[in-house]
C-alpha positions as CSV (number, residue, x, y, z in Angstrom):
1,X,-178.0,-19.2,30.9
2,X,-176.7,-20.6,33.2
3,X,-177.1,-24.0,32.6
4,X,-175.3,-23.6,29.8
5,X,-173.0,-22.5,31.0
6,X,-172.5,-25.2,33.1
7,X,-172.7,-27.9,30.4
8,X,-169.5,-26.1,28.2
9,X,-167.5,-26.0,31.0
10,X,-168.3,-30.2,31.7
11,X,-167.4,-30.6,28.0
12,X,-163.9,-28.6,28.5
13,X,-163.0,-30.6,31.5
14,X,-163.7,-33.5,29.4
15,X,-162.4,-32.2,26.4
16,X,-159.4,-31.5,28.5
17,X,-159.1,-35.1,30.1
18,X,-159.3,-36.6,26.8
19,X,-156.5,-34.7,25.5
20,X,-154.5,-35.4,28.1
21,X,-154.8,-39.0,28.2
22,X,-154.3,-39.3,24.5
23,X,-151.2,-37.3,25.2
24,X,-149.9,-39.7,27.7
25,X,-150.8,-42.4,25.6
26,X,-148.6,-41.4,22.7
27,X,-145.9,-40.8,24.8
28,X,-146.4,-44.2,26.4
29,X,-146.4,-45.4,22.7
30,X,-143.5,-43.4,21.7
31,X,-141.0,-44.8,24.7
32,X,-142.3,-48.7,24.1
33,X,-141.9,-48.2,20.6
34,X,-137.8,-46.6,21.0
35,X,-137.1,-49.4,23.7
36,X,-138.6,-52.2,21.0
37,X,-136.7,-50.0,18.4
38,X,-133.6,-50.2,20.6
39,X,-133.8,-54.1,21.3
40,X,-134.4,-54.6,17.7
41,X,-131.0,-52.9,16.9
42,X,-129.0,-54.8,19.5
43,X,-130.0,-57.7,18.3
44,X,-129.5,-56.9,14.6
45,X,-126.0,-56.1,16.6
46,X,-126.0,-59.5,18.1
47,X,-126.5,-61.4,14.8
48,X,-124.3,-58.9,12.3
49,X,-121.3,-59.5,15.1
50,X,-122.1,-63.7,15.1
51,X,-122.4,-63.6,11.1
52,X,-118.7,-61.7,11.4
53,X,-117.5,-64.2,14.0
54,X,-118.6,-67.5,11.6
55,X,-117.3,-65.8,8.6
56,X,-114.2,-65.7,10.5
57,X,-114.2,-68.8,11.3
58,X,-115.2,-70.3,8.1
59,X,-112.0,-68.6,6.9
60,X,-109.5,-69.3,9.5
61,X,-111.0,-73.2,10.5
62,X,-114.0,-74.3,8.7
63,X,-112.3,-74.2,5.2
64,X,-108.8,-75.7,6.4
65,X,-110.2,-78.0,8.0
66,X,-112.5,-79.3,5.0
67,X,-109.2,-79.7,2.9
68,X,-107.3,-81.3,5.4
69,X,-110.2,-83.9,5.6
70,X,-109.8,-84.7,2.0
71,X,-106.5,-86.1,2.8
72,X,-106.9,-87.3,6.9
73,X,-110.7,-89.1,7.1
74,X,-110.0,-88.6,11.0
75,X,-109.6,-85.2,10.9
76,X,-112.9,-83.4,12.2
77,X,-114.5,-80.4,10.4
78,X,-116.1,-77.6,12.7
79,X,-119.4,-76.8,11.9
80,X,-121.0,-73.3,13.3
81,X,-120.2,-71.9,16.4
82,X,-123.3,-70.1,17.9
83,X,-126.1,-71.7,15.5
84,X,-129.1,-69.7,17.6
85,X,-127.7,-66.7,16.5
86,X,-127.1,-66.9,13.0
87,X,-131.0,-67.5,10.9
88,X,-131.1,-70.6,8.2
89,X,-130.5,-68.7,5.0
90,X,-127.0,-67.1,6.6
91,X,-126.3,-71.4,7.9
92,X,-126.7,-72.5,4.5
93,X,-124.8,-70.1,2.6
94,X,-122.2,-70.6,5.4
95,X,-122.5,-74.1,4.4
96,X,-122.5,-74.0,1.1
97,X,-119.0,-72.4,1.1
98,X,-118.2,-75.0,2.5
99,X,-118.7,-77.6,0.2
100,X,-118.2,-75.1,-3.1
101,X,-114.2,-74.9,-1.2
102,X,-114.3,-78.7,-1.1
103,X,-115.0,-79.4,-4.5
104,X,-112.4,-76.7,-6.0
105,X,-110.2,-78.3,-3.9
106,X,-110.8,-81.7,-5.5
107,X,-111.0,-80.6,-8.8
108,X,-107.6,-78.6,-8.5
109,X,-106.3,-81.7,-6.6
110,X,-107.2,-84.0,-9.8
111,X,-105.8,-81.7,-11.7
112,X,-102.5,-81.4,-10.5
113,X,-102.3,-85.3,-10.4
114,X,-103.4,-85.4,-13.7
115,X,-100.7,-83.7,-14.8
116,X,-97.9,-85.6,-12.8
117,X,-99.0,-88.7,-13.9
118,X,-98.9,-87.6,-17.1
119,X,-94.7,-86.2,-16.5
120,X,-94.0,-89.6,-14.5
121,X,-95.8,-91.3,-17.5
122,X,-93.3,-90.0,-19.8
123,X,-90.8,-90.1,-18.4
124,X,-91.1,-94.0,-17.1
125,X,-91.2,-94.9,-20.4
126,X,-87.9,-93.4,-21.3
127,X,-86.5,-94.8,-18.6
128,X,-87.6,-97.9,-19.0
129,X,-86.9,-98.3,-22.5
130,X,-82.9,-97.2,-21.5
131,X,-83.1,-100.0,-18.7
132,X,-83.9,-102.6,-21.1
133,X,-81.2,-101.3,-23.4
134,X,-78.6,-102.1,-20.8
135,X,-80.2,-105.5,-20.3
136,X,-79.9,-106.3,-23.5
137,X,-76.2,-104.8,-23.9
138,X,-75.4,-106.7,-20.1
139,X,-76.9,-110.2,-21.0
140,X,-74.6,-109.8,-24.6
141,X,-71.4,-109.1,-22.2
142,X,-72.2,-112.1,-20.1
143,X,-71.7,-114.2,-23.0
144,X,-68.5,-112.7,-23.8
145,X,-66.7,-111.6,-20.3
146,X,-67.1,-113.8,-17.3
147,X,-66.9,-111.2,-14.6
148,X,-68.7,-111.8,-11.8
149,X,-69.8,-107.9,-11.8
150,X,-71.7,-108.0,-14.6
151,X,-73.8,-110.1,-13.0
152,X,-74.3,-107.7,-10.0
153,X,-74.6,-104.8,-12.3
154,X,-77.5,-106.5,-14.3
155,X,-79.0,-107.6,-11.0
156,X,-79.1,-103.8,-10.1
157,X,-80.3,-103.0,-13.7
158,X,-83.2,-105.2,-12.9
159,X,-84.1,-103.5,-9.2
160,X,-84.2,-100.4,-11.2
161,X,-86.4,-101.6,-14.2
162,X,-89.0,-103.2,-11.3
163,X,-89.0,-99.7,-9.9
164,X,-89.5,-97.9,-13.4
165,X,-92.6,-100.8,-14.3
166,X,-94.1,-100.0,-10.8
167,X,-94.2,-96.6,-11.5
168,X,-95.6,-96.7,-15.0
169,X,-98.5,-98.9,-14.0
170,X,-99.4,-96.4,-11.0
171,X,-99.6,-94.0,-13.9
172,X,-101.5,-95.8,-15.9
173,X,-99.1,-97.0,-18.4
174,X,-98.9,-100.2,-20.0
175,X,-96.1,-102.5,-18.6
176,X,-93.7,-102.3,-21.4
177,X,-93.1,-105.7,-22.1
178,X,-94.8,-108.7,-24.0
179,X,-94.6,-112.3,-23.3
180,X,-96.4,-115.5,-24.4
181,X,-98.1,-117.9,-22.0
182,X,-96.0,-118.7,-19.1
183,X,-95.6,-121.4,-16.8
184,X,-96.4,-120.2,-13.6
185,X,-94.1,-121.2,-11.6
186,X,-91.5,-119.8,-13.7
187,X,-93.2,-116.3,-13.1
188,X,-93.0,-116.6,-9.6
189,X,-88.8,-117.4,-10.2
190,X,-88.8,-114.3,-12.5
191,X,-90.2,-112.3,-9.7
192,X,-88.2,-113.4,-7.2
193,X,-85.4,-112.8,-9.4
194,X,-86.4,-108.8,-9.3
195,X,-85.9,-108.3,-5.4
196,X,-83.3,-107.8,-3.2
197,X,-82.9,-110.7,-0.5
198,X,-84.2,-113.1,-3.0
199,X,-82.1,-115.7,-1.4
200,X,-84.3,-115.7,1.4
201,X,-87.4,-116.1,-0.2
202,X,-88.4,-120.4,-0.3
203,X,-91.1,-121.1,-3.4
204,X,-92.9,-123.9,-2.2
205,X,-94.9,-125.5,-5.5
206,X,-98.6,-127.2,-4.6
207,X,-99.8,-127.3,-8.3
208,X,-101.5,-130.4,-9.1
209,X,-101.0,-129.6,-12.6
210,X,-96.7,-129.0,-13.4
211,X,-97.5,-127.5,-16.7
212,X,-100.2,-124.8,-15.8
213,X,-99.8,-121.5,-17.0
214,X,-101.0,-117.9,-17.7
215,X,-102.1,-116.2,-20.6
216,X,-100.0,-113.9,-21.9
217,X,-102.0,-110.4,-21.6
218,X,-101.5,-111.4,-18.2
219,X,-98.4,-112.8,-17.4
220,X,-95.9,-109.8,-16.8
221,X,-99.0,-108.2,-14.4
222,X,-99.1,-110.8,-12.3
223,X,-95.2,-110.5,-11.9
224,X,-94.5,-107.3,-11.5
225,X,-98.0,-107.8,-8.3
226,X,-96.1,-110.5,-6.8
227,X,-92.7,-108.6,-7.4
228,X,-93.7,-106.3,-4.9
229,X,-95.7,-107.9,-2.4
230,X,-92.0,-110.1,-2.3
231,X,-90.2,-106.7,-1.7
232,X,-92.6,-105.5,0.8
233,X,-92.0,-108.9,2.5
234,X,-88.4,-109.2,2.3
235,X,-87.9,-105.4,3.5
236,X,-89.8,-105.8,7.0
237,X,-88.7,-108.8,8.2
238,X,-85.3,-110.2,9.8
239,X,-82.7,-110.7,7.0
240,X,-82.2,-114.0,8.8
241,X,-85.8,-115.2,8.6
242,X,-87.5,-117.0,5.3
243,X,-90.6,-115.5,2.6
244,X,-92.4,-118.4,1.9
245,X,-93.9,-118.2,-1.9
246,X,-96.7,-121.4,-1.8
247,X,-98.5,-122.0,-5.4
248,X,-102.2,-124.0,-5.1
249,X,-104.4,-124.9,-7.3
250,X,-108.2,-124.6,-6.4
251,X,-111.0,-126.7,-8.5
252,X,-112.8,-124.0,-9.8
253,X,-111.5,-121.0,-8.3
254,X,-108.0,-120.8,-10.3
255,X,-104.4,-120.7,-8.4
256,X,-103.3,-118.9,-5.5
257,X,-100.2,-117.5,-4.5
258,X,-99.5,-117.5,-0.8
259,X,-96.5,-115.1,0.7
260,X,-96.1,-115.1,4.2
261,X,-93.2,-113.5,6.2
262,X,-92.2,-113.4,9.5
263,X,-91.7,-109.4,9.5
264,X,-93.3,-106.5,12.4
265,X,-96.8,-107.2,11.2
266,X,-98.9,-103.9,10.8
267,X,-101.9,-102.1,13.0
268,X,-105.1,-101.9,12.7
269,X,-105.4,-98.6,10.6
270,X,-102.5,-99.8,8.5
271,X,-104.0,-102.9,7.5
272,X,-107.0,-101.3,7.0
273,X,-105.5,-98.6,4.6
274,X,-103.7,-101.7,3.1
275,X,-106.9,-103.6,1.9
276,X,-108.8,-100.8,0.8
277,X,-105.5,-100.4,-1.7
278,X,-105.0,-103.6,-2.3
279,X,-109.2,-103.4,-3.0
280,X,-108.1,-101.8,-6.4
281,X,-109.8,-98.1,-5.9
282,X,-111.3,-96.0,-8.8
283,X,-108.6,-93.2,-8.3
284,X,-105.9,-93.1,-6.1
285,X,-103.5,-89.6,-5.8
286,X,-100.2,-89.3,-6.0
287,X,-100.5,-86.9,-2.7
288,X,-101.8,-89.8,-0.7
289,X,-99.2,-92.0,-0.8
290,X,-97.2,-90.5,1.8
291,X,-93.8,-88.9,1.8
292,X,-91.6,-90.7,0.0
293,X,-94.4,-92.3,-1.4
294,X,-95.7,-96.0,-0.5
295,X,-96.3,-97.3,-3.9
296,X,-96.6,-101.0,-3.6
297,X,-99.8,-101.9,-2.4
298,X,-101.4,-98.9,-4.8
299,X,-99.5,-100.6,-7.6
300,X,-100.8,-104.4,-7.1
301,X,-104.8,-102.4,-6.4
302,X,-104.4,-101.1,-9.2
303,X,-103.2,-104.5,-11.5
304,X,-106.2,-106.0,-9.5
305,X,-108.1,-103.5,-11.6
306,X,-106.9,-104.0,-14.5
307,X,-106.4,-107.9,-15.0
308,X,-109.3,-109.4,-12.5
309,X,-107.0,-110.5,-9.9
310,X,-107.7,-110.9,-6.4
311,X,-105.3,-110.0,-3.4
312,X,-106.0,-110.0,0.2
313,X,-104.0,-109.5,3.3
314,X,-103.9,-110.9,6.7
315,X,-102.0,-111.5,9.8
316,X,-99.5,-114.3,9.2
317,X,-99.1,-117.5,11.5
318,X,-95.3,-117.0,11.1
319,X,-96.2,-113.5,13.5
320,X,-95.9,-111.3,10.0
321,X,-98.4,-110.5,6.9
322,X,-99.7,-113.3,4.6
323,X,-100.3,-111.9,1.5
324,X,-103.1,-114.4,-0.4
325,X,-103.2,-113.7,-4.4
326,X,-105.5,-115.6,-6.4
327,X,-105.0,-115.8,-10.6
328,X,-109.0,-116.3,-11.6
329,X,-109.8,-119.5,-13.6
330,X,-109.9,-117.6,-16.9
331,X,-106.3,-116.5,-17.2
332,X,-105.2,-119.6,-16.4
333,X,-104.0,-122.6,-19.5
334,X,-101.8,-125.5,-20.1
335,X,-98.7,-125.3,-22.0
336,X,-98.1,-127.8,-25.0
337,X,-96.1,-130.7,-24.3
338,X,-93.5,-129.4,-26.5
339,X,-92.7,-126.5,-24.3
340,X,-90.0,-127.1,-22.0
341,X,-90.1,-125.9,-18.2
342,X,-87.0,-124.1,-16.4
343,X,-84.8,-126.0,-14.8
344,X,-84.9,-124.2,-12.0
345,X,-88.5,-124.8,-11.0
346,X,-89.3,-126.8,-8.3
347,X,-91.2,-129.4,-8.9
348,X,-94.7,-129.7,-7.4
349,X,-95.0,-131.7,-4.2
350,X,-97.2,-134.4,-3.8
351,X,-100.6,-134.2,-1.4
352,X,-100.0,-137.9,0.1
353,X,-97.4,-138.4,1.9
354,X,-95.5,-141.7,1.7
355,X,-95.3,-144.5,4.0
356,X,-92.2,-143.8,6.9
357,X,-89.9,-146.8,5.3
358,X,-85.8,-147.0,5.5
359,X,-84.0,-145.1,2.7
360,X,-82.2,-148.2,1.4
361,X,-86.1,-149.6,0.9
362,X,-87.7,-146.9,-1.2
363,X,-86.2,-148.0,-4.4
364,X,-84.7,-151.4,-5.0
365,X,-81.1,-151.5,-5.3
366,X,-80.5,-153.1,-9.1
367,X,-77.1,-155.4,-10.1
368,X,-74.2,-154.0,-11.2
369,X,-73.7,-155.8,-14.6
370,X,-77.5,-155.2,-15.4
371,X,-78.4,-151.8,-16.9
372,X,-81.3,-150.1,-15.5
373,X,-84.9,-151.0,-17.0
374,X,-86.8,-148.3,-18.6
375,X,-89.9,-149.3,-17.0
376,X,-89.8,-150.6,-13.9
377,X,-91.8,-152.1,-12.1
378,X,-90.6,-152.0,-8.2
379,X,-92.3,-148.4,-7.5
380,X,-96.1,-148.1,-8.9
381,X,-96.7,-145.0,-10.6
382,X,-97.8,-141.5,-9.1
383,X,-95.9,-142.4,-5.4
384,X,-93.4,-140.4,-4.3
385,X,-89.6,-140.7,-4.4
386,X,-87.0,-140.4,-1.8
387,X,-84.2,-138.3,-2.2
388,X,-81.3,-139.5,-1.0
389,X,-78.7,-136.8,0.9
390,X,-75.3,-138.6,0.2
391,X,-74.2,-137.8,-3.0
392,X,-74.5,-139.5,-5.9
393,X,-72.2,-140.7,-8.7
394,X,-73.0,-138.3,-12.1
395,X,-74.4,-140.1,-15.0
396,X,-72.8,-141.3,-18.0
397,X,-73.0,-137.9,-20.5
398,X,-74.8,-139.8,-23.6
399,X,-77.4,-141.6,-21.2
400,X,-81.2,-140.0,-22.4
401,X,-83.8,-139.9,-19.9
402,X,-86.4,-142.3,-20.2
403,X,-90.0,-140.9,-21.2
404,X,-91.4,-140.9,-17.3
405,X,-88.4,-139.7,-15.8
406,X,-88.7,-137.8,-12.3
407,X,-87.3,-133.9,-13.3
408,X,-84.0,-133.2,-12.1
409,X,-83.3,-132.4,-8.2
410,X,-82.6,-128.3,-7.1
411,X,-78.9,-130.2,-6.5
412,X,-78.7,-132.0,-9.8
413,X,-79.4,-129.0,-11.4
414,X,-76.9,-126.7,-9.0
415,X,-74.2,-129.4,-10.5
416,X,-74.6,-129.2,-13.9
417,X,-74.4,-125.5,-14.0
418,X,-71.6,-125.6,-11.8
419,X,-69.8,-128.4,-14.3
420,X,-71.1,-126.2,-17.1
421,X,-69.1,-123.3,-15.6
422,X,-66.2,-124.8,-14.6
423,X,-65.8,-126.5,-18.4
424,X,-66.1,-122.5,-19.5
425,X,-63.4,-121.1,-17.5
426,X,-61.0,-124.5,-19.1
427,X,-61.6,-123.7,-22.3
428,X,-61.0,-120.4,-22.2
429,X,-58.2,-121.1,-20.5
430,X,-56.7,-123.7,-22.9
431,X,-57.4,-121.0,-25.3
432,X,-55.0,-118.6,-23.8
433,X,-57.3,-116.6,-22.5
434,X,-57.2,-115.2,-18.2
435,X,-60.1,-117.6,-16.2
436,X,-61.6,-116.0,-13.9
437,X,-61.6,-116.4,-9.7
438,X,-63.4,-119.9,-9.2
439,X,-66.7,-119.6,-7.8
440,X,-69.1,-121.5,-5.2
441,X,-71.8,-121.6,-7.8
442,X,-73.7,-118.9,-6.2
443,X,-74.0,-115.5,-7.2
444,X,-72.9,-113.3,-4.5
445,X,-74.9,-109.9,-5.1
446,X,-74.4,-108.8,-1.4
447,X,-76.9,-106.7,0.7
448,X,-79.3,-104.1,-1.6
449,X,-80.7,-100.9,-0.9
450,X,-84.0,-102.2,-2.0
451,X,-87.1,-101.5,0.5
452,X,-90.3,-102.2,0.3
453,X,-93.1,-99.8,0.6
454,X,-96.1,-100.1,3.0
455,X,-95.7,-102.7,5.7
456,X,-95.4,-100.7,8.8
């Protein structure tokens, strides 16, 4: 019995052992299991207080900042702040909102344009249609009153009419106004004539061809582009310095119009800015034009656009802008023969230069008692003429121009309007009527209030 014994107390101690190192095992088991329990739940901790901290942020910077950018392209847009702690799906969502805020900002954004262009539309044309009342009522008082002022007052009416136009075409309104094919030279004149300072500005005519001109769809474009490149020109520079206006003709390539000023130049990110508008862009916002808004190089991208023209800008050898736009091949056509050009436009200068020779030389000196030939024969055809800077005796009123005569000189022409007037104001005063203060034969419109709009 004894044996026994022996052998059921071995397998109690055993028995005993076991059970107590399973028991110490669980409660090793139990502690690791609360400390990985525990380190599990601060880092849930850690992550739920990161997620809080980029929501924050995506509230208080991210978002901000993304809207900001849609109007400033330097303007940087934070992205997450502690990236280990936060898992992918969370970053994504977090990014996400992101972009879903940036396009409802767009959208919103279009949509408020949309519906200013569509007021400024309506209303432009209003305007516009009033301003060209006046004209018409100013031009009929001309005829009747000769008061300096009515000139000045129609010159103003004009500034403001060039405004309204520049307005309706950033809106995407038609021009308001028709015209058959014009010589284009006298569209550069007729945009000169719609600027303030336009005394300054020099038109400097290269054509090879006098009589070229542009079709109509695209004639009143093309000057209400060049209209305000002139303004932007005239505005930034000295009021004592010259905008030069050059027209050339290229072989295949159409005609360019060259303005170049002598004005503060611009920077790098301005004339940067500059071409991409002057680029013609899909879409540009109302909101990005600055406050008050710079209109005019938006205004000539977006005739570029519409009519196929071409404008580029560049640093000018006269220490300003040169402004280069080019009319493409297409628009371009000859008038008829029967169509008479301005007398006002210059006429174009000749490539070759002629031989240095005295004045008294250029053209032979004909006899008193003979008339003048109709053809002669002492200067060969297609050479230049000199102009002579003494006077010269007027001639006789019922002499006609021969068939190859040279058009009139800017002086001839400055003569005969200023004979023209001054027969006017005797008449009218033979007929009883109160002439008016004699003139120079210049229009005296005095300093306007007309700027231009992106030349910094």
């Amino acid at each position: 019995m004894g044996w026994i014994l022996a052998v059921i107390a071995v397998v109690a101690a055993v028995a005993a052992t076991a059970r107590s190192y399973g028991s110490a095992r669980s409660e090793q088991l139990a502690v690791a299991h609360a400390e990985l329990t525990e380190r599990q739940m601060k880092a849930a901790e850690a992550r739920t207080a990161a997620l809080v901290e980029e929501i924050r942020q995506l509230a208080h910077r991210r978002i901000p900042a993304a809207a900001v950018a849609l109007s400033h392209s330097s303007a940087q847009v934070p992205g997450l702040r502690e990236a280990a702690e936060v898992d992918g799906e969370a970053a994504r969502l977090l990014t996400e909102a992101v972009q879903a805020a940036r396009t409802a900002v767009i959208e919103e954004r279009q949509r408020v344009d949309a519906a200013a262009r569509a007021a400024m539309r309506g209303t432009s044309a209003k305007i516009q249609s009033l301003l060209n009342q006046s004209q018409q009522l100013l031009h009929e008082l001309q005829h009747e009153y000769d008061d300096p002022r009515i000139l000045q007052l129609d010159f103003r009416n004009e500034l403001a009419l060039r405004r309204t136009q520049s307005t309706a075409v950033l809106c995407d309104a038609w021009p308001g106004l028709a015209r058959q094919n014009s010589p284009l030279v006298e569209i550069v004149l007729g945009a000169q004539s719609r600027v303030a300072g336009y005394e300054r500005i020099k038109v400097a005519n290269h054509l090879r061809e006098e009589r070229i001109a542009l079709a109509a769809r695209a004639a009143e474009p093309l000057a209400i582009a060049l209209a305000e490149l002139l303004a932007n020109a005239t505005a930034y520079s000295h009021p004592d310095t010259d905008v030069t206006v050059t027209l050339q003709q290229s072989g295949g390539r159409g005609a360019f119009l060259v303005v170049d000023d002598a004005g503060i130049g611009m920077d790098e990110d301005a004339l940067d800015r500059a071409r991409a508008l002057l680029a013609g862009p899909s879409e540009v916002l109302l909101t990005e034009l600055g406050d008050p808004p710079q209109t005019g190089f938006a205004v000539v991208g977006r005739l570029v656009t519409q009519y196929g023209f071409h404008c580029h800008i560049e640093a000018s050898p006269f220490g300003g802008m040169r402004t280069i736009l080019r009319v493409p091949a297409h628009l371009l056509t000859v008038l008829k023969e029967d169509r008479t050009l301005s007398a006002l436009a210059p006429a174009p200068v000749s490539a070759q230069a002629a031989p240095a020779a005295p004045a008294e030389e250029a053209v032979p000196a004909a006899p008193a008692q003979e008339p003048p030939r109709a053809n002669p024969v002492a200067e060969p055809a297609g050479l230049p003429s000199r102009r002579r800077r003494a006077p010269r005796p007027a001639p006789a009123p019922a002499a006609v121009p021969a068939a190859g005569q040279v058009p009139r000189t800017p002086e001839q022409a400055e003569s005969s309007w200023a004979a023209l007037q001054q027969g006017t104001l005797n008449g009218r005063s033979v007929a009883g009527r109160v002439p008016a203060p004699e003139s120079d034969g210049h229009d005296h419109l005095g300093d306007q209030d007309d700027q231009g709009d992106d030349e910094t």
